[in-house]
Phi, psi and omega in degrees: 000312171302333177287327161308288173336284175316298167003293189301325183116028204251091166287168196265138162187187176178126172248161225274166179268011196213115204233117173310170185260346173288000181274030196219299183292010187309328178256120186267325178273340189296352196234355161261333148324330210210040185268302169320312208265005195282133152279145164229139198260125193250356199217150170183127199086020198036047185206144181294151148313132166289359176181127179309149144263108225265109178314132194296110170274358178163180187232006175297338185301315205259353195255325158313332191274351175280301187308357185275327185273319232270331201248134173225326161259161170303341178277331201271016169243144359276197185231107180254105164218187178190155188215141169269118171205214191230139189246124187255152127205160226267065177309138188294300216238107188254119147234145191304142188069320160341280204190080160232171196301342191219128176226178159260180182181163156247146208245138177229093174247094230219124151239138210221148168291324139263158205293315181313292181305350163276319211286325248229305182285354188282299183289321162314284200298338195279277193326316193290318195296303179317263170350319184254012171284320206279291181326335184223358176232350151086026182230101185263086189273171177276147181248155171145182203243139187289166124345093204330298216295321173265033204233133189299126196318124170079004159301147159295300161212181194231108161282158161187170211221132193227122212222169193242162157253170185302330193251038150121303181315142171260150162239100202303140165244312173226177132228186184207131194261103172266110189284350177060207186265342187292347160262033158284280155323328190271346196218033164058052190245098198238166182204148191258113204275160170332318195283334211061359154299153139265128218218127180274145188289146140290131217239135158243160167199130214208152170180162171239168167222189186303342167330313203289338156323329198277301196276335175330315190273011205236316179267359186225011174276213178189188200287337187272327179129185161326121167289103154267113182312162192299315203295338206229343189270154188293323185236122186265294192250140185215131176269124173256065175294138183240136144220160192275321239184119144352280215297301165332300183303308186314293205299300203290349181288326223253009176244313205283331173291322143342276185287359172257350151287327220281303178310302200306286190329312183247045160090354187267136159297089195251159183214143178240119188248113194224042205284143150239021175277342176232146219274185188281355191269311195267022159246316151322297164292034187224326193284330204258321185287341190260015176064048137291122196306313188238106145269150193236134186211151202186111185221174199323327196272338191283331183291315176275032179223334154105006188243189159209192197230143203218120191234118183272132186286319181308286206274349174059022161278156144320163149186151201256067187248168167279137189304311191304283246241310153008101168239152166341290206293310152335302184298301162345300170283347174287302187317269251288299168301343170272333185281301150319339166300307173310325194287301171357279140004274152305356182282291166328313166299319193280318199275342179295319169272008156261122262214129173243099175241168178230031180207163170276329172316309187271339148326304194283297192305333174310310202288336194277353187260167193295339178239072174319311170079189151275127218265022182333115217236166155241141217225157290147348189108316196294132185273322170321289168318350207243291201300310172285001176293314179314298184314316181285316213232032210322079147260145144259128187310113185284317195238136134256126201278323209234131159250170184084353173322123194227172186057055208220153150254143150326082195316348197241323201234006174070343178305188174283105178277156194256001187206181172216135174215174180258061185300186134171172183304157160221183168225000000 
C-alpha cells in the first residue's frame, strides 16, 4: 500500500503527536466530531500545563498549520503527503481491531488549486484503496459517497469503501475526504494564483488503519480461523515432518529442506515446524486458526511411499503427491489459485447477501436475519428520516449507489425518491 500510495506522487512524513487544543478549535464542525473521542493531556513534567494537549485523534489540524507557512504560491501546488502513525480516540465500547482506543493507520493529506484537481485526487485514493482490497487482500468490497449524515466532521463529502462480513454486517475499510476550502480558510492556507490573486486551497484526506486487519478476518475467515490470501500472510508455507525414530525425521528434514530452498528461491514465505514437543494433531490446528494458505506434511507412511501431503487452508482439501516430482513452481500455482479463491469466495458472499426492497415491512424482517447483509433501497433524502431508520432498526445508509433518481418512491417515507443507497447493519 505505501508503494502505491508513492505511485500517486504522494510523500512520507510525519508530525508530532500531541496537538494543541486550540488548534482543534479552529473548525467548529471538525472539534464537535471528534470532541467526545479526545484524550487531552493537562499535566506534563509534573507541572500543568499552559494548554492542554489533544492526544492525535487525526492530524489535520496540526498539519495545516504547517501547510499555511509551507503553501504560498500556485507553484508549491499540489502538496501531496502522508504519514503512517498511531491514533488515539477514547471509545466506550472496544473491539479487537475494529474499534479500539489506539490504533495505526496512514493519513493522506493533499491541497490543490481547484475544488476539481481535490475532487479527482480524492477519486485515486478511493480507486487505489479498491484495487488494493481486491488485489492483495482478496475483500471485494462496494465503493461510493457517504451520506450528509455519515459524512467526516468538516468535510464536503466522504468516499468510502465497505465490505461485507461473514455474519451480515458492513464494514468501512477506508475513505477518502474531499475537505473543500474549510481548513483551508479556518487555518489560513491562501497561494497566490497564476493571475495574482489569492486564493485558499482545496484540500483532500483519505487513510485506512488496523481496522483492515479486522476486516480480512471478519470477511474471509471461517469456524477454523483465520483465511489469509498468500499475497499478505506472513508464512505461505508451512512444512510439518512426523516422525517415529531419528532415522525417519533425518530422511523427511532432508526432502523438505530441498523443497523450502527450492520456494525461498523463488520468494514464497516458508516455515518449517520440526517442534517435537507438540503432538501433529496440535500443530495442525495451530497452522489452520493462523490462515496459512499451504500446509505441507509428510510421515512415517507418506515417507515409505515416497509422497507427501499438500492441505490448502481456503478450501481445507488434501491432495497426494509424489516428493521426486514435486516442485517450487507446483506450490506457486497452489498460491495463485488460493488467492483467486478467496476473492471469489467473497465475491459470491457479497452479491449473494445483497437484498432489494421497496417497503418497510420487508427493510425490518431482512434487517431481523442471521445474515441481514446488505439492503438496497431507494431513498427520499431526508437525514431526519435517516437518524430515525437508525434509531428503529440501527442501520445505516453504508453507500449511495445512485443520486438523481427519478419515478422512484421512497421505501420509508413514500416520497419521491432522490437516490438508490445501500444500508445496513454495521460495526
Amino acid at each position: 500500500l505505501d508503494r502505491r500510495i508513492k505511485e500517486l506522487g504522494v510523500k512520507n512524513c510525519y508530525f508530532p503527536m500531541f496537538i494543541p487544543e486550540s488548534f482543534l478549535t479552529k473548525e467548529k464542525e471538525h472539534v464537535e466530531g471528534f470532541a467526545p473521542e479526545c484524550a487531552v493531556v493537562t499535566h506534563g513534567g509534573g507541572k500543568k500545563l499552559d494548554e492542554p494537549l489533544v492526544v492525535r485523534p487525526t492530524s489535520e489540524t496540526i498539519m495545516y498549520d504547517t501547510y499555511s507557512r509551507w503553501i504560498q504560491s500556485h507553484r508549491d501546488l499540489p502538496l501531496l503527503l502522508n504519514q503512517w502513525a498511531n491514533i488515539v480516540r477514547w471509545e466506550m465500547r472496544t473491539r479487537p481491531f475494529l474499534r479500539t482506543t489506539e490504533f495505526l493507520w496512514q493519513e493522506g493529506h493533499t491541497a490543490h488549486a481547484t475544488s476539481e484537481d481535490a475532487a479527482d485526487f480524492v477519486q485515486k485514493a478511493l480507486d487505489m484503496y479498491k484495487s488494493f482490497d481486491h488485489d492483495f487482500l482478496c475483500v471485494p468490497v462496494l465503493t461510493g459517497k457517504k451520506s450528509p449524515k455519515e459524512t467526516f466532521a468538516g468535510a464536503l463529502y466522504t468516499m468510502t469503501t465497505e465490505a461485507l462480513a461473514k455474519d451480515g454486517k458492513a464494514i468501512q475499510a477506508g475513505t477518502s475526504h474531499h475537505l473543500g476550502q474549510t481548513f483551508s480558510k479556518a487555518f489560513g492556507i491562501q497561494f497566490q494564483d497564476k493571475d495574482g490573486t489569492r486564493k485558499h486551497a482545496w484540500q483532500t484526506s483519505w487513510g485506512v488503519s488496523t481496522r483492515m486487519v479486522g476486516t480480512l478476518i471478519v470477511c474471509l475467515g471461517d469456524d477454523a480461523g483465520l483465511r489469509l490470501p498468500p499475497t499478505v500472510a506472513p508464512i505461505q508455507v508451512v512444512f510439518v515432518p512426523i516422525w517415529k525414530d531419528d532415522d525417519q525425521k533425518e530422511k523427511i528434514l532432508n526432502i523438505f529442506n530441498k523443497l523450502e530452498s527450492e520456494l525461498k528461491e523463488s520468494g514464497v514465505r516458508v516455515h518449517m515446524d520440526d517442534r517435537d514437543n507438540v503432538s501433529p494433531g496440535f500443530k495442525f490446528n495451530e497452522w489452520e486458526v493462523k490462515g496459512v494458505p499451504v500446509r505441507i506434511e509428510m510421515g512415517p507412511r507418506d515417507l515409505e511411499a515416497g509422497n507427501l501431503t499438500v492441505v490448502r487452508r481456503d478450501t481445507m482439501e488434501k491432495e497426494t503427491f509424489s516428493a521426486d516430482k514435486f516442485e517450487a513452481s507446483s506450490v506457486l500455482t497452489l498460491l495463485d489459485d488460493i488467492q483467486k479463491r478467496l476473492y471469489s469466495d467473497a465475491l459470491k458472499f457479497r452479491e449473494d447477501n445483497t437484498h432489494e426492497v421497496d417497503n418497510v415491512e420487508d427493510f425490518k424482517s431482512q434487517l431481523a436475519k442471521d445474515i441481514p447483509g446488505f439492503i438496497r433501497v431507494y431513498w427520499c433524502g431526508d437525514e431526519t428520516l435517516e437518524e430515525k431508520v437508525q434509531n428503529e432498526t440501527k442501520a445505516t445508509i453504508r453507500i449511495i449507489e445512485e443520486d438523481n433518481v427519478t419515478g422512484k418512491k421512497c421505501f420509508y417515507s413514500g416520497k419521491e425518491a432522490t437516490q438508490r443507497v445501500l444500508f445496513a447493519k454495521a460495526y
